[in-house]
N, CA, C and O atoms as a printed pandas DataFrame, in Angstrom:
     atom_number atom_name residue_name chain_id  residue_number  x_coord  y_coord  z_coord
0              1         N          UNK        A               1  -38.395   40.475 -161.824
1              2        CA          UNK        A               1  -37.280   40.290 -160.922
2              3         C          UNK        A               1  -37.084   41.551 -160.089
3              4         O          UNK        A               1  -37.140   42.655 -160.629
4              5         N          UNK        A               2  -36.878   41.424 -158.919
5              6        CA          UNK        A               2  -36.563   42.507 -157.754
6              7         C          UNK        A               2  -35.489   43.013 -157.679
7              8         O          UNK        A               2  -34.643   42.153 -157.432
8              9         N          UNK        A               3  -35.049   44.067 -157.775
9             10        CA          UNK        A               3  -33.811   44.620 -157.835
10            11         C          UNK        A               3  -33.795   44.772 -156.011
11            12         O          UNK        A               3  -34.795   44.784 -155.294
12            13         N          UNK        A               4  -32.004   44.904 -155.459
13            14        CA          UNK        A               4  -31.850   44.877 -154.492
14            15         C          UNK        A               4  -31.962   46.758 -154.042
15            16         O          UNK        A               4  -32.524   47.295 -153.088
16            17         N          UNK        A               5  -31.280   47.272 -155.029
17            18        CA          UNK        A               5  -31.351   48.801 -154.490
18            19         C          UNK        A               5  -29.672   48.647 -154.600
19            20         O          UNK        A               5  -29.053   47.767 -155.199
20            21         N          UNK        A               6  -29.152   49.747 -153.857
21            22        CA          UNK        A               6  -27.842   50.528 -153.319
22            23         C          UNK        A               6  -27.458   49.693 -151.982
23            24         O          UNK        A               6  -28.474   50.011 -151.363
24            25         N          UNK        A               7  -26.998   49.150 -151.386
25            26        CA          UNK        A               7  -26.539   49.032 -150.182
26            27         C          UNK        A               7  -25.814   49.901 -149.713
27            28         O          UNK        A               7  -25.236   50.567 -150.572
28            29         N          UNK        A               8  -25.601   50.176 -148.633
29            30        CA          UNK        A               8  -23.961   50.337 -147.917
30            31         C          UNK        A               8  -23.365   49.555 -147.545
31            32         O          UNK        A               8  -23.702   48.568 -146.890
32            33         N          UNK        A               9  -22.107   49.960 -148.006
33            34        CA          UNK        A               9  -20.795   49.085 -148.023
34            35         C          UNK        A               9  -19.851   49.742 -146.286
35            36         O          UNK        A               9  -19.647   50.929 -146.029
36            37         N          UNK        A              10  -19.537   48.792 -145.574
37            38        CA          UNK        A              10  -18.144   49.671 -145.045
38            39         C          UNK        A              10  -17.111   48.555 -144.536
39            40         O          UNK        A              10  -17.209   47.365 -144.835
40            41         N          UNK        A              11  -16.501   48.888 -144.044
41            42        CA          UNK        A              11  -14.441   48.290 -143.812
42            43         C          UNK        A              11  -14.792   48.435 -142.926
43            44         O          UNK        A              11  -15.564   49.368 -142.705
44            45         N          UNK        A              12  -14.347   47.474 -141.859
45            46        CA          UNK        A              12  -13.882   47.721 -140.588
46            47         C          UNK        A              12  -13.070   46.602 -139.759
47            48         O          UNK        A              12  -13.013   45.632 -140.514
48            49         N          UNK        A              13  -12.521   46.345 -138.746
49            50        CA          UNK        A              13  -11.941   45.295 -137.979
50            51         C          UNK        A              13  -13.026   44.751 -136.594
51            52         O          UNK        A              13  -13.641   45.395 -135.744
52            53         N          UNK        A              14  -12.885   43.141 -136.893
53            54        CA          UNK        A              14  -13.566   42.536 -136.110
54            55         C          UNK        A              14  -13.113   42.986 -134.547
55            56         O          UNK        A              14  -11.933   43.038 -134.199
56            57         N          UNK        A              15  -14.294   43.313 -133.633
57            58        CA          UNK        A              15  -13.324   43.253 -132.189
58            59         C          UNK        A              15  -13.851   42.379 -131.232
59            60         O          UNK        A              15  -13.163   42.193 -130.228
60            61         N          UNK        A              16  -15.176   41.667 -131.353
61            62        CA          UNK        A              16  -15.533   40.659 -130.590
62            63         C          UNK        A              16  -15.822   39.645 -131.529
63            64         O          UNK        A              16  -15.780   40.082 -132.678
64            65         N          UNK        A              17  -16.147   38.249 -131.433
65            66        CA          UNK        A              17  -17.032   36.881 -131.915
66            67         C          UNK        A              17  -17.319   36.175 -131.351
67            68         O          UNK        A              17  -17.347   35.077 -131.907
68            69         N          UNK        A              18  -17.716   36.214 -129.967
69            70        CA          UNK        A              18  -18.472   35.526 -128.870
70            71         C          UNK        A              18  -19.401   35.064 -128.698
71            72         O          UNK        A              18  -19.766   34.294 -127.810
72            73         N          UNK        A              19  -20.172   35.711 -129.988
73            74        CA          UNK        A              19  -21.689   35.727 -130.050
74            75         C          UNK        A              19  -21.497   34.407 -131.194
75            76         O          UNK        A              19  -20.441   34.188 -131.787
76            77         N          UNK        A              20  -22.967   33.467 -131.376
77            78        CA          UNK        A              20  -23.026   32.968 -132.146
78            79         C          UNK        A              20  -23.886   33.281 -133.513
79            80         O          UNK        A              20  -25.084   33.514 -133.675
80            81         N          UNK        A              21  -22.770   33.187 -134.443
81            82        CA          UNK        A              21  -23.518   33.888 -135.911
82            83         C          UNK        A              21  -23.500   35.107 -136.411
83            84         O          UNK        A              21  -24.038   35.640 -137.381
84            85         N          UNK        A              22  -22.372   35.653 -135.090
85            86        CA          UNK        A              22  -22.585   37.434 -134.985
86            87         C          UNK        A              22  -21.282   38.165 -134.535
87            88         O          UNK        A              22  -20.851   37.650 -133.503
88            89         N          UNK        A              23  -20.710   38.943 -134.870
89            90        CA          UNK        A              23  -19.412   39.706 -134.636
90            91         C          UNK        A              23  -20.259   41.030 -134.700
91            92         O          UNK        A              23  -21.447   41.212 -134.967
92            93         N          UNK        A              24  -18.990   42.106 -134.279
93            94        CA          UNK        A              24  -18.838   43.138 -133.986
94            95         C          UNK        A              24  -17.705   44.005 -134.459
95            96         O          UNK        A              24  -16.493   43.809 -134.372
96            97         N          UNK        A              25  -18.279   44.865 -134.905
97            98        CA          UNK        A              25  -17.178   45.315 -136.344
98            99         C          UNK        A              25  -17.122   46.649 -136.443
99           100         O          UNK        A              25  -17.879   47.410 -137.045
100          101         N          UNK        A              26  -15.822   46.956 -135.577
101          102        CA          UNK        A              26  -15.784   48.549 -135.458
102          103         C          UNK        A              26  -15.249   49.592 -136.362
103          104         O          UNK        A              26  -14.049   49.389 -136.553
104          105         N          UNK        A              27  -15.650   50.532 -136.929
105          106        CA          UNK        A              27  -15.296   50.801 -138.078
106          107         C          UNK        A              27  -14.885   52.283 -137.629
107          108         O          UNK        A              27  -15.709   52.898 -136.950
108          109         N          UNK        A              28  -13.618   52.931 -137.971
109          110        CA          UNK        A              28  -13.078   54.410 -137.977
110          111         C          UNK        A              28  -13.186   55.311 -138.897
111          112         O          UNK        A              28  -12.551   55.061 -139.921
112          113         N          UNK        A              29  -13.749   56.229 -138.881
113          114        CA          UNK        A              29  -13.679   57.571 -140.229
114          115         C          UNK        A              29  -12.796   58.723 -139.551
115          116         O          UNK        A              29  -12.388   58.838 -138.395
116          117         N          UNK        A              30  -12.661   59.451 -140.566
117          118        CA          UNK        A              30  -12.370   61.146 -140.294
118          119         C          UNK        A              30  -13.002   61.581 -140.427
119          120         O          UNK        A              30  -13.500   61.290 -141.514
120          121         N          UNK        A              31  -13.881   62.874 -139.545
121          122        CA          UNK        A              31  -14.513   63.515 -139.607
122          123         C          UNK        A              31  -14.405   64.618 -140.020
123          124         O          UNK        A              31  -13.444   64.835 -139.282
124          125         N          UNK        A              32  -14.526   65.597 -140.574
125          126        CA          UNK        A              32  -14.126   67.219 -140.024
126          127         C          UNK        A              32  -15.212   68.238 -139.247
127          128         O          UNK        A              32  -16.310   68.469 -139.753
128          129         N          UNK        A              33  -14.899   68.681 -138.283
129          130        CA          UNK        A              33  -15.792   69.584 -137.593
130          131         C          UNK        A              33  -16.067   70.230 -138.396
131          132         O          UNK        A              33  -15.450   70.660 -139.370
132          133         N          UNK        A              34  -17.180   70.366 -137.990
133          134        CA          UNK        A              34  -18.028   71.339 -138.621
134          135         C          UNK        A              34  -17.966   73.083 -138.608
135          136         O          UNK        A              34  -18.313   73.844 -139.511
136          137         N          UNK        A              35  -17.357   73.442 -137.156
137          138        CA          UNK        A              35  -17.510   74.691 -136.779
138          139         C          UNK        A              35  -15.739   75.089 -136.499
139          140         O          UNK        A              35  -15.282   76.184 -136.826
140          141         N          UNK        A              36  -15.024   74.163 -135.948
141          142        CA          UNK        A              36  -13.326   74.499 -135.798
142          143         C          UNK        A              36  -12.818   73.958 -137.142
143          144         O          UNK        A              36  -11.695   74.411 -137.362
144          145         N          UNK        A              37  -13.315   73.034 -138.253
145          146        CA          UNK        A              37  -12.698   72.528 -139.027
146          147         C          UNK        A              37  -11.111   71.515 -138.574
147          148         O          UNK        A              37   -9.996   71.509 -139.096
148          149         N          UNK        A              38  -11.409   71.114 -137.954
149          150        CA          UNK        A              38  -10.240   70.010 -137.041
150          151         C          UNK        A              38  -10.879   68.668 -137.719
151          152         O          UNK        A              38  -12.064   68.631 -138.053
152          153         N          UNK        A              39  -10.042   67.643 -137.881
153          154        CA          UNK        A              39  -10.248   66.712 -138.679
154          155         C          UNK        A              39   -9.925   65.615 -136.808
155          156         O          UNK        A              39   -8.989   65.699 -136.013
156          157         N          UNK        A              40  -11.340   64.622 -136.784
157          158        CA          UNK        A              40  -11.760   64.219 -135.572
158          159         C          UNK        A              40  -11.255   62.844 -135.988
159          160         O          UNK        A              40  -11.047   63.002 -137.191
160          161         N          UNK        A              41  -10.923   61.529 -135.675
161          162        CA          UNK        A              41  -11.061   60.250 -135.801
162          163         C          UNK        A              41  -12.756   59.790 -134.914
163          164         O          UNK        A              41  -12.891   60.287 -133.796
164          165         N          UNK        A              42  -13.538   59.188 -135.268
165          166        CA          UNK        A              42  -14.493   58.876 -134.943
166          167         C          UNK        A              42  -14.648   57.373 -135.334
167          168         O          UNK        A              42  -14.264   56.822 -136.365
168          169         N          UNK        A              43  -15.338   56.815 -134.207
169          170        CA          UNK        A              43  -15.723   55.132 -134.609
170          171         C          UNK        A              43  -17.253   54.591 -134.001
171          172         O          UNK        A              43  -18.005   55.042 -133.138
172          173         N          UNK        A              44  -17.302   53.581 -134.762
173          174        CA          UNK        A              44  -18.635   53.105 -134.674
174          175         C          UNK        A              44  -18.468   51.982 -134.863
175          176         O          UNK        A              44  -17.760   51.573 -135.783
176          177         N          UNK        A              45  -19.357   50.884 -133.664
177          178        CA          UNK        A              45  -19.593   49.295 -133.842
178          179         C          UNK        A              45  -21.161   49.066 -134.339
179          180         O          UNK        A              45  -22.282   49.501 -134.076
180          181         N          UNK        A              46  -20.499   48.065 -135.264
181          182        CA          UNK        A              46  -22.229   47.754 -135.850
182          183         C          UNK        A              46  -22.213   46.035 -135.541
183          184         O          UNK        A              46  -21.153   45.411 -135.591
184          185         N          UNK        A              47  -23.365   45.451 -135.259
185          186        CA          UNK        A              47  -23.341   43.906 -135.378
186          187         C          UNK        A              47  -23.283   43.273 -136.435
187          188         O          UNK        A              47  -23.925   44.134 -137.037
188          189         N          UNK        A              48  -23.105   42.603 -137.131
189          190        CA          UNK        A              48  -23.160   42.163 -138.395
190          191         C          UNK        A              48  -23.319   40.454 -138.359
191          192         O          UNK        A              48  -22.895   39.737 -137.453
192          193         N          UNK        A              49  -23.928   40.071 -139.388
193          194        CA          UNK        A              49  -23.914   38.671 -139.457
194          195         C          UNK        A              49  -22.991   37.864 -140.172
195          196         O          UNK        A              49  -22.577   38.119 -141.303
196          197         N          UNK        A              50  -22.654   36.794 -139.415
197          198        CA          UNK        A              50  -21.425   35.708 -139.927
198          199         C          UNK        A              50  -21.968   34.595 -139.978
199          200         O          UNK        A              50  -21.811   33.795 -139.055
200          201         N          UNK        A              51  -22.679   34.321 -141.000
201          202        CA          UNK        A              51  -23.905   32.623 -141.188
202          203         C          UNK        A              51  -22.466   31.530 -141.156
203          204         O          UNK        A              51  -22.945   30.426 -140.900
204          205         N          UNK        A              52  -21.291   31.418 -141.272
205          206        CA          UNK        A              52  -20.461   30.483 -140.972
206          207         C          UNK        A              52  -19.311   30.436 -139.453
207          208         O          UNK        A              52  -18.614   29.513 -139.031
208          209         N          UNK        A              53  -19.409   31.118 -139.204
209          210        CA          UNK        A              53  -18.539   31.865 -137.704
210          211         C          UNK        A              53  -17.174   31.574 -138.481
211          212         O          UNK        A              53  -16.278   30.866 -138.021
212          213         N          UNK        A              54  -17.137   32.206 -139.697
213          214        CA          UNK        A              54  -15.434   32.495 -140.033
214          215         C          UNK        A              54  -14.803   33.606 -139.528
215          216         O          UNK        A              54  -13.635   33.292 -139.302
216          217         N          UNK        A              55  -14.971   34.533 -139.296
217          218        CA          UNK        A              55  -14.231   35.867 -138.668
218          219         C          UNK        A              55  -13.846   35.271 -137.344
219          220         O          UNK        A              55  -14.243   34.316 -136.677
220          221         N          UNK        A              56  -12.660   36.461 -137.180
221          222        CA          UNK        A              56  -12.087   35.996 -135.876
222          223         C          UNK        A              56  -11.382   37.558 -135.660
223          224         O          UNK        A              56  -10.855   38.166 -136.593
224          225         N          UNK        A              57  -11.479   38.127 -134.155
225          226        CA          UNK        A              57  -11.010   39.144 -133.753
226          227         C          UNK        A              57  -10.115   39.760 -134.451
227          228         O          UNK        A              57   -9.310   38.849 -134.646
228          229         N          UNK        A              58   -9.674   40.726 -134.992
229          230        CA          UNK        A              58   -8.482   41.647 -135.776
230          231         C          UNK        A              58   -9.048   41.392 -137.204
231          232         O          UNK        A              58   -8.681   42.221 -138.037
232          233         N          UNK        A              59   -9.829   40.455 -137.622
233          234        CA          UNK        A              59  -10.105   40.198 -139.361
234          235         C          UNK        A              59  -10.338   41.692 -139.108
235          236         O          UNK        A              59  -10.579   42.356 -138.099
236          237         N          UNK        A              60  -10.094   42.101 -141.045
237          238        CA          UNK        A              60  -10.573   43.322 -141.824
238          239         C          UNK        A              60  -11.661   42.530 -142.432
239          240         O          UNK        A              60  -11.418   41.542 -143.125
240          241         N          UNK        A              61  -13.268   43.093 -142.099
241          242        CA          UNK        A              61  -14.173   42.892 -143.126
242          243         C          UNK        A              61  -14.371   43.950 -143.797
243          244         O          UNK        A              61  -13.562   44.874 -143.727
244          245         N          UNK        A              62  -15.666   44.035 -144.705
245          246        CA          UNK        A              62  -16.495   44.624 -145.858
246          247         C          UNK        A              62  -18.057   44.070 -144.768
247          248         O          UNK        A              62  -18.336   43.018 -144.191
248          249         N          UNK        A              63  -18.586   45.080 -144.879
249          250        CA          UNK        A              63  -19.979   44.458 -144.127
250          251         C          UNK        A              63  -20.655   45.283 -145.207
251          252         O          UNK        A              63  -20.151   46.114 -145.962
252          253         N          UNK        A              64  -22.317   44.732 -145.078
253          254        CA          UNK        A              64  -22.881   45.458 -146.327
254          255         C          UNK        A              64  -24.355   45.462 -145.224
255          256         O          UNK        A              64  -24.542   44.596 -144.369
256          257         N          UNK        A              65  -25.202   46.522 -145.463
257          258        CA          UNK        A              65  -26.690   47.058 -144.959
258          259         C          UNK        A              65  -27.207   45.903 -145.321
259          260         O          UNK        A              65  -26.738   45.261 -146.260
260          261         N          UNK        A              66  -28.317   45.473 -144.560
261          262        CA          UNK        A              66  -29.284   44.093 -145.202
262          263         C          UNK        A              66  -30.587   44.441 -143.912
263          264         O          UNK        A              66  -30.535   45.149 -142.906
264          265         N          UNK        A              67  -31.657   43.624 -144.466
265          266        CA          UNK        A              67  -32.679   43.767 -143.593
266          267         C          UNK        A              67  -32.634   43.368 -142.113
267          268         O          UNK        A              67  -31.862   42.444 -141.858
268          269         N          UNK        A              68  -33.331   43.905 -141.080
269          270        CA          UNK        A              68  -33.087   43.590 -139.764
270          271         C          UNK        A              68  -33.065   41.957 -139.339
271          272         O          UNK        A              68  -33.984   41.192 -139.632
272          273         N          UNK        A              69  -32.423   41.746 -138.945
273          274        CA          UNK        A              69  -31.857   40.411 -138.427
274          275         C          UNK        A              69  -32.344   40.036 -137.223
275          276         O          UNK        A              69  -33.016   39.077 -136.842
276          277         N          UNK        A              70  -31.925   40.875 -136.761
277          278        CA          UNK        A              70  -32.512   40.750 -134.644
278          279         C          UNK        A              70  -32.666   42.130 -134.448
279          280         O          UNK        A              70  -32.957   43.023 -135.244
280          281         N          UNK        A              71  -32.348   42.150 -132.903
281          282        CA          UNK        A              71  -32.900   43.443 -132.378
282          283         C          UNK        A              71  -31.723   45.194 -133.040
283          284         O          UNK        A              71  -31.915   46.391 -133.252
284          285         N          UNK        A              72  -30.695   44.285 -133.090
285          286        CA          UNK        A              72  -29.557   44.888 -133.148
286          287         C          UNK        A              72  -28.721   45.222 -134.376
287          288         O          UNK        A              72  -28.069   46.186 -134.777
288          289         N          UNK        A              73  -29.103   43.704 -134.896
289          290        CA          UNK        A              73  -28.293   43.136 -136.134
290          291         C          UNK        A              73  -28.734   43.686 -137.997
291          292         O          UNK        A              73  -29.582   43.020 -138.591
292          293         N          UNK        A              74  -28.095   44.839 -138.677
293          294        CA          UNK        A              74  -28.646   44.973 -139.301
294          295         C          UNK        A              74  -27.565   45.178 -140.701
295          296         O          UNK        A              74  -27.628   45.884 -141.708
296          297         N          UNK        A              75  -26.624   44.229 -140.211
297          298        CA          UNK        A              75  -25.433   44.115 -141.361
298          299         C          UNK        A              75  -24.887   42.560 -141.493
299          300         O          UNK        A              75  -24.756   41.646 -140.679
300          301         N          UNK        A              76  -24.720   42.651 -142.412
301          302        CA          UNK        A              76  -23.939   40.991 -142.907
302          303         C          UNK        A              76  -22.623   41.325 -143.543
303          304         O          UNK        A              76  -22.338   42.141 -144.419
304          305         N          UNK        A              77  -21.646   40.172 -142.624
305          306        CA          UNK        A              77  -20.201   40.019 -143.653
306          307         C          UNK        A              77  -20.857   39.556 -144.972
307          308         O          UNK        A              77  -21.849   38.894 -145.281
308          309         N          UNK        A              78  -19.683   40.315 -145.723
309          310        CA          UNK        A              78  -19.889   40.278 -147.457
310          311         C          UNK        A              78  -18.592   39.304 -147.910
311          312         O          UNK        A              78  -18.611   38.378 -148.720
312          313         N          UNK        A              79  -17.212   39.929 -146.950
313          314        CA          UNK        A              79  -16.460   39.349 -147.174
314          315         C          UNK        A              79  -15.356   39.322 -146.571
315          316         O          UNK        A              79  -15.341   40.507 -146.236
316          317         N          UNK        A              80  -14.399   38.900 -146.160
317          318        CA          UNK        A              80  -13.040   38.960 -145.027
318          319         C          UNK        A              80  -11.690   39.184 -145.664
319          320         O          UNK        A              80  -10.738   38.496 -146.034
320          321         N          UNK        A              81  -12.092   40.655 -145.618
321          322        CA          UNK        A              81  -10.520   41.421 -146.854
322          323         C          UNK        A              81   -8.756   40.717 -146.276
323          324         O          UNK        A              81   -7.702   40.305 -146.762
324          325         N          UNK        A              82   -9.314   40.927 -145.147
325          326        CA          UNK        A              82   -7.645   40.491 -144.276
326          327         C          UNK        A              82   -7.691   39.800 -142.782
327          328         O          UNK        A              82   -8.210   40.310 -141.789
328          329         N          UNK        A              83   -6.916   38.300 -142.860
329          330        CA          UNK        A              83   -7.203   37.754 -141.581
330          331         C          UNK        A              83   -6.011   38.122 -140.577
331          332         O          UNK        A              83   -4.874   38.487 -140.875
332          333         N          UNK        A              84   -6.628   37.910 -139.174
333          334        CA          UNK        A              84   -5.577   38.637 -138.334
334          335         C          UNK        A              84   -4.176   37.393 -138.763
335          336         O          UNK        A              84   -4.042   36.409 -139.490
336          337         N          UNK        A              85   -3.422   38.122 -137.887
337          338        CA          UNK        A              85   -1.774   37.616 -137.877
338          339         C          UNK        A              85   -1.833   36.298 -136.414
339          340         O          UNK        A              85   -0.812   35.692 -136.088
């Protein structure tokens, strides 16, 4: 039997689903500089896959690393922590 490995896990809020099968899921950290030590907000959109088109703009997902999908696509919803209002 094949073990999967470690994934990465991350949180983030849906901000597009236009696409079919596919959202966009922008995710915020804190950074700290490196050289001023100032604590930065930084964000990043990753594509991720939605094999049911349940997400909808403002959801909180969990996306998890998975093998390349398309050109772009190299995350899958795991799961939809919080739906928008």
């Amino acid at each position: 039997m094949k073990r999967k490995g470690i994934r990465k896990e991350l949180v983030g809020v849906v901000s597009s689903n236009k696409m079919d099968k596919t959202v966009v899921v922008e995710v915020h950290r804190l950074v700290t500089h490196p050289v001023y030590k100032k604590v930065i907000r930084s964000r990043a959109k990753f594509k991720a896959h939605d094999e049911k088109n349940e997400c909808n703009i403002g959801d909180k997902v969990l996306i998890e690393e998975t093998r390349p999908l398309s050109k772009e696509k190299r995350w899958r919803v795991k799961k939809i922590l919080e739906k928008a209002m």
